[in-house]
N, C-alpha and C positions, 0 to 999 in steps of 0.2 A: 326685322331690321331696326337698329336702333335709331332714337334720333336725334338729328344735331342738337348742339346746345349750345351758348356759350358761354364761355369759364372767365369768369373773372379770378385774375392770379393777385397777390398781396403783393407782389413786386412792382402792379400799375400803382400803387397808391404810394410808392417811394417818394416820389417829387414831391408833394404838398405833405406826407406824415412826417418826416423829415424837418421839413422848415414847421410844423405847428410844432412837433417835442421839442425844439431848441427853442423857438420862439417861449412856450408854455416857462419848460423848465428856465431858460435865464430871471423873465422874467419876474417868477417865484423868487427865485434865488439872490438875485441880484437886489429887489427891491425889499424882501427879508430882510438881506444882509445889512443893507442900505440903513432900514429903521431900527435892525439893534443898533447898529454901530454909533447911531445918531443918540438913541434911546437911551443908553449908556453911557453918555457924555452930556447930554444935555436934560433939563428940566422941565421945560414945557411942553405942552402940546399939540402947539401949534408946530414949533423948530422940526417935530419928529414931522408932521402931516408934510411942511413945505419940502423934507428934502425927499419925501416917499412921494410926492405928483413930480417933482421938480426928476426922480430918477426914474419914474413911466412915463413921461413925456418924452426924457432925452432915450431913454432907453428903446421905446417903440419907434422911434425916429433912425436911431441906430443901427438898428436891429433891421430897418427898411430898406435904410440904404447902404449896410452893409450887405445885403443879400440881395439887393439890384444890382451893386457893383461887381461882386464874387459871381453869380449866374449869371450877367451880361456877358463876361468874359471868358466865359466856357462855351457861352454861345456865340460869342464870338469865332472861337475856335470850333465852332462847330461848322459854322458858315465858311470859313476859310479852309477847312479839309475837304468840306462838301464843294465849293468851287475848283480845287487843284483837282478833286478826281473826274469831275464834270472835264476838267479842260484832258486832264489823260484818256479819258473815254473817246472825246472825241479825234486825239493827234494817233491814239493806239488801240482801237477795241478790240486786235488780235490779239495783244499783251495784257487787257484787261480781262479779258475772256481766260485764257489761260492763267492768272494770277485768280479768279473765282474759283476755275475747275481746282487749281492745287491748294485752297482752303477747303474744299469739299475732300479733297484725297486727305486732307491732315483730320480730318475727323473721322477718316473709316470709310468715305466710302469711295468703292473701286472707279478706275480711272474714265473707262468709258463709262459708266452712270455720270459719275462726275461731272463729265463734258455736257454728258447731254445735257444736265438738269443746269449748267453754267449758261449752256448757249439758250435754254428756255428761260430762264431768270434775265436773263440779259436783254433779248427779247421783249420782253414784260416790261419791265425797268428796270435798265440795267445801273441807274444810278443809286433807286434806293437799293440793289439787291447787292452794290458795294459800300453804301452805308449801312448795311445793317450787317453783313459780314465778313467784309475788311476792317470798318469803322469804330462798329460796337453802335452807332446812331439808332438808335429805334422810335419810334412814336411814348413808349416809357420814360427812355432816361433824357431824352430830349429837354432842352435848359429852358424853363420860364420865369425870365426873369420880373415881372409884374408879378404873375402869379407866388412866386417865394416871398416877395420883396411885401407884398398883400397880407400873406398868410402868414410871415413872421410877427408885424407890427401889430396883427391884430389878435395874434394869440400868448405877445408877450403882454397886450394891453390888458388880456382877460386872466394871467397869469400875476402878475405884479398889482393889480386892482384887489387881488384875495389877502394878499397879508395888510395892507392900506388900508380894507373896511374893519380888519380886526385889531388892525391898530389905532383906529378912531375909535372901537366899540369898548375895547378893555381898559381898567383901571390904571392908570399913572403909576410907574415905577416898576417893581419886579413883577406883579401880574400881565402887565405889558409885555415885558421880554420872554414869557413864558406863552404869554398868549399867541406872542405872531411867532413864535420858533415850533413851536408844537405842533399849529395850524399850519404851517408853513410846511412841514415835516408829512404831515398827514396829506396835503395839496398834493405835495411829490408823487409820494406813495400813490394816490390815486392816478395823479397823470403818470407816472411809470403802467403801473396796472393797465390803462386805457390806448396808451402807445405798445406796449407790446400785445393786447389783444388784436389792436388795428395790424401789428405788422405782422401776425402769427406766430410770435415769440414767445417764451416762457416768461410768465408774469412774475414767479418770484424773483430770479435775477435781475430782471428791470426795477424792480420796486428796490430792492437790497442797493443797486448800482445809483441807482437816482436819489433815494434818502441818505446815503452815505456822502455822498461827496458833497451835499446839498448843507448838510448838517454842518462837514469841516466846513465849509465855507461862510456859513452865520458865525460859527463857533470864533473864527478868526476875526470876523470883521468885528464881533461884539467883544472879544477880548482887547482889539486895537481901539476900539472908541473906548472901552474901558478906563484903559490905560490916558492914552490921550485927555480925556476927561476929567481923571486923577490929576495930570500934570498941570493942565493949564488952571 
């Protein structure tokens, strides 16, 4: 006889891999972009340092509370679909009953199995067994809004801090712009590689998908401070 186990599936870690690769990658990105664009227009090195803390500060702050507010209000919505069927359950458990059994008949299985295993689910609880297969609700996709809101701020702070040390560490001028766009480049590549490991994805495409877009995006901001810097 075999024996139990349990499985941990790469779809529980959706919620928090999620919010660290966006958190990781903006940050990179954004605070890169931030110090060509600066680096490119201006001459010292102080101007580049201030607006590279001055765009991980505003940015992890951002990044918090843009991802408190966006997950608060899915869970919000989660809490007010889980209230209306609480209130159905109780004004019609014959019509909730029947509306479980005919999601089990739309996946395959025959009618009386159906029932039965509706009126055993229901039994058991019958609120979470309509939020997890009316709703889609599950203990996975479930909205934590702390925990994103946590997990963004602080892994855009350990993302946008990488091109920051190497723009304090390299040489004034073009080795500058060479040093945080390269490292920057490379940062990517590695965080692609480490987020599709974590989610069981193919690493070349994450790498390719996250250095490219990562790139245009230095590429632009340093061409605009370029310019800007020419003109004024």
């Amino acid at each position: 006889m075999r024996s139990l186990h349990p499985e941990l599936h790469l779809v529980e870690r959706i919620g928090w891999l999620r919010a660290a690769v966006l958190g990781a990658n903006d940050g990179i990105v954004s605070t890169a972009s931030l110090i060509l664009g600066v680096a490119a227009a201006a001459r010292g090195r102080s101007e580049i340092m201030l607006a590279g803390v001055a765009g991980l500060v505003a940015g992890a702050m951002s990044m918090a509370a843009g991802e408190y507010v966006s997950v608060s209000s899915q869970a919000d919505t989660e809490t007010a679909d889980l209230a209306r069927e609480r209130a159905e359950l109780d004004a019609s458990p014959e019509f909730e009953l029947a509306e479980l059994s005919a999601i089990y008949q739309q996946r395959g299985v025959d009618k009386a199995t159906a029932d039965e295993v509706a009126g055993q689910m229901m039994a058991h609880d019958a609120l979470a067994a309509h939020a997890r297969d009316e709703l889609s609700i599950t203990h996975v996709t479930t909205a934590r809004p702390v925990q994103a809101a946590l997990t963004s701020a602080a892994t855009f702070t350990a993302g946008a801090a990488l091109p920051l040390v190497v723009a304090g560490l390299a040489p004034m001028g073009r080795p500058l712009l060479l040093g945080v766009a390269m490292a920057s480049l490379v940062f990517l590549a590695a965080l692609g590689a480490i987020g599709a490991k974590a989610g069981g994805a193919p690493m070349g495409k994450a790498v390719v998908r996250v250095t490219f877009w990562g790139a245009m995006a230095m590429a632009v901001t340093a061409g605009i401070g370029s310019l800007v810097g020419t003109v004024v």
